[in-house]
N, C-alpha and C positions, 0 to 999 in steps of 0.2 A: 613412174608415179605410184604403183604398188607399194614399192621398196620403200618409200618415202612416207605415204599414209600408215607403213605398218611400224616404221620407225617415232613419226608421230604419237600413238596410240599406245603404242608399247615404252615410250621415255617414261609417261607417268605410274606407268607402272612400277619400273625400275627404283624411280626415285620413291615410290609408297615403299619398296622394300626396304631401303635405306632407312625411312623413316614410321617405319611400322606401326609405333608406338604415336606418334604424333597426327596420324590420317587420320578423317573423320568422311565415315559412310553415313549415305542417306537416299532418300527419295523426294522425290516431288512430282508435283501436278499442276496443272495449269491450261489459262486458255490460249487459242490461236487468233490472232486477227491476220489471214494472210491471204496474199494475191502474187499472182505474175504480174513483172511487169514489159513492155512489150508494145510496138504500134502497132499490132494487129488485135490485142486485148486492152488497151488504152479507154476505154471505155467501160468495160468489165469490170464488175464490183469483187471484192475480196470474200472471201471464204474463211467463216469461221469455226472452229475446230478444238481440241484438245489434245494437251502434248502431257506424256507420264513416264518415269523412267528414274536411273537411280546416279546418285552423282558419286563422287569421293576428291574428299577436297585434300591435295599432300601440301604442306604448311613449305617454304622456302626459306624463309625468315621470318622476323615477327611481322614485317607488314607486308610479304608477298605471299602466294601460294600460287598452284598452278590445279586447277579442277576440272576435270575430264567426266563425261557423263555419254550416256545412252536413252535417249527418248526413242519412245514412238511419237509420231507428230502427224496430227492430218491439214493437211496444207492443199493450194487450188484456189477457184476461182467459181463466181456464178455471172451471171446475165440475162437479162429479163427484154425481151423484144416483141414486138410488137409481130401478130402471127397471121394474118388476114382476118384480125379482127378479135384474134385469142391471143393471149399470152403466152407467148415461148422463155422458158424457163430453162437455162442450159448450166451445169454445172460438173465441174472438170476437178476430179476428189481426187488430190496426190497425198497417199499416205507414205513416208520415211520413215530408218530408221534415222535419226539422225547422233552424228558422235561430236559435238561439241567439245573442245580443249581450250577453257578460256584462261589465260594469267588475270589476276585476280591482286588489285592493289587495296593496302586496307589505309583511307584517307581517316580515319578516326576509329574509335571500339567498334567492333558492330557495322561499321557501312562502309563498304567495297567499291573500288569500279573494274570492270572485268571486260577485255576483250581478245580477242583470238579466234581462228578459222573452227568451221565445221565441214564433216565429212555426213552425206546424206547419200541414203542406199533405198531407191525406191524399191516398197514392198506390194503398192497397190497402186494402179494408175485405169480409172475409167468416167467416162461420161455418164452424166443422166440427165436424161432430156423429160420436161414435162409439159403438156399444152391445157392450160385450163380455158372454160367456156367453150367447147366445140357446141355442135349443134345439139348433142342430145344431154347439153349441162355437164358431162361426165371429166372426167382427169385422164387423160392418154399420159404413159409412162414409159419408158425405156432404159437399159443400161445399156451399154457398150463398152469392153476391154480394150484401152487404147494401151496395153504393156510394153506392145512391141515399138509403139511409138513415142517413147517415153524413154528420155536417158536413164540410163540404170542408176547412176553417180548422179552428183550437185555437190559442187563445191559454194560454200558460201564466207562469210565474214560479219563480223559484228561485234556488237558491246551491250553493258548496260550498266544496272546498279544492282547492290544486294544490299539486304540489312538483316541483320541476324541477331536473334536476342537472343542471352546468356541460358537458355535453358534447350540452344540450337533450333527453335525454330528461324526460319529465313522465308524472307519476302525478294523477288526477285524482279526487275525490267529488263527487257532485251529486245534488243534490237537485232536481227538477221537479215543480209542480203545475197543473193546468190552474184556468182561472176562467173557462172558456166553455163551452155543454156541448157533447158530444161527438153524443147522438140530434139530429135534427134536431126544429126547433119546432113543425113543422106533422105532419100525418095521416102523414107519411111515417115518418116515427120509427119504430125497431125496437121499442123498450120505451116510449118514451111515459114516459121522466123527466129528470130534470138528473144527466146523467153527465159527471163529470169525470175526466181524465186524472193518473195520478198515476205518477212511473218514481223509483226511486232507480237508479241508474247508476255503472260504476267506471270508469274509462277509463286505456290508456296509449298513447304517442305519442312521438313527436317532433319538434321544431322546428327549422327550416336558418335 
C-alpha cells in the first residue's frame, strides 16, 4: 500500500517535470463542513473547520489536467446531550494532513469537474468535553488525546467543481468521503465501530 501511495504522489510530479513550463502553482483556503459517518455517531452533528494548503495543477491536454495538493484540514464531529439537567457538549477534533490527486476535466473556459482519491495522515486526534449550567453556573472543560485511537491513514474519494478566472483566481466545491475507517481495528478503538470520514468543503485560491 506504501509502494503504491508513493507512486501515486510521485506520478505528478514526474509529469510537472515533463511539463515544467506549462504547471501552475498555487494556494488555497477554505471552509470545512465535516462529520463521521457511522451508527454509533448517527446522531452527531458535523464539525466545522478550515482546510489551507498549496495545490499545482500539471495541464495533460487542453481540457484535461491532473492536480495534486497538500492541505491541512480540521475535520470531526460535536454532540450536545442532555447531562442531568446540564448540557454535555462532546467534540472529537481530527486534524490531517490531507494529499488530494484530483483529474480535473475542463467542460468550458474557466469551469472544471474534478475527481480522484485522497490520502489523509492524522496529525491531531482528541476530545473535548464541555458541561455548561452545573450548580455553581460555571463551564467544567476537558481535553483528552485519543492519538492512539485513531488510524493514522484515511483513505477517501470524491469530486467537485472549479471555476477559475483568467487572472487565476479559482473558486472551488468538493465533496470528500472516506472508505476506511477512521477507529482503529483492534482494543484500541475509542467507539469500537466503522467510522468514516465525510467533509463537504468550499475553497478559494489562486494560481501563478
Amino acid at each position: 500500500m506504501k509502494k503504491v501511495m508513493l507512486m501515486l504522489i510521485c506520478l505528478p510530479l514526474a509529469m510537472a517535470t515533463a511539463n515544467a513550463q506549462e504547471v501552475k502553482l498555487g494556494v488555497k483556503a477554505g471552509v470545512n463542513f465535516a462529520k463521521l459517518t457511522g451508527d454509533a455517531v448517527e446522531d452527531a452533528d458535523g464539525r466545522t473547520g478550515f482546510h489551507l494548503g498549496g495545490v499545482v495543477e500539471i495541464p495533460v491536454s487542453e481540457t484535461f489536467a491532473v492536480q495534486p495538493e497538500v492541505l491541512y484540514s480540521q475535520q470531526g464531529l460535536q454532540q450536545e446531550t442532555d447531562f442531568f439537567g446540564d448540557t454535555l457538549e462532546t467534540k472529537l477534533k481530527l486534524d490531517y494532513i490531507n494529499v488530494p490527486v484530483m483529474a480535473k476535466y475542463y467542460v468550458t473556459d474557466g469551469l472544471s469537474i474534478e475527481a480522484g482519491p485522497q490520502f489523509g495522515f492524522n496529525v491531531k486526534a482528541e476530545t473535548e468535553i464541555s458541561v455548561e449550567g452545573d450548580s455553581d453556573g460555571d463551564e467544567i472543560e476537558g481535553t483528552t488525546d485519543v492519538s492512539d485511537s485513531v488510524s493514522g491513514f484515511d483513505l477517501g474519494l470524491g469530486g467537485g467543481l472549479a471555476y477559475q478566472l483568467n487572472n487565476g483566481v479559482f473558486f472551488q466545491a468538493r465533496y470528500m468521503f472516506g472508505i476506511s475507517n477512521v477507529d482503529e481495528d483492534d482494543d484500541e478503538g475509542f467507539i469500537g465501530d466503522n467510522l468514516t470520514n465525510s467533509t463537504l468543503s468550499f475553497s478559494a485560491g489562486i494560481k501563478f
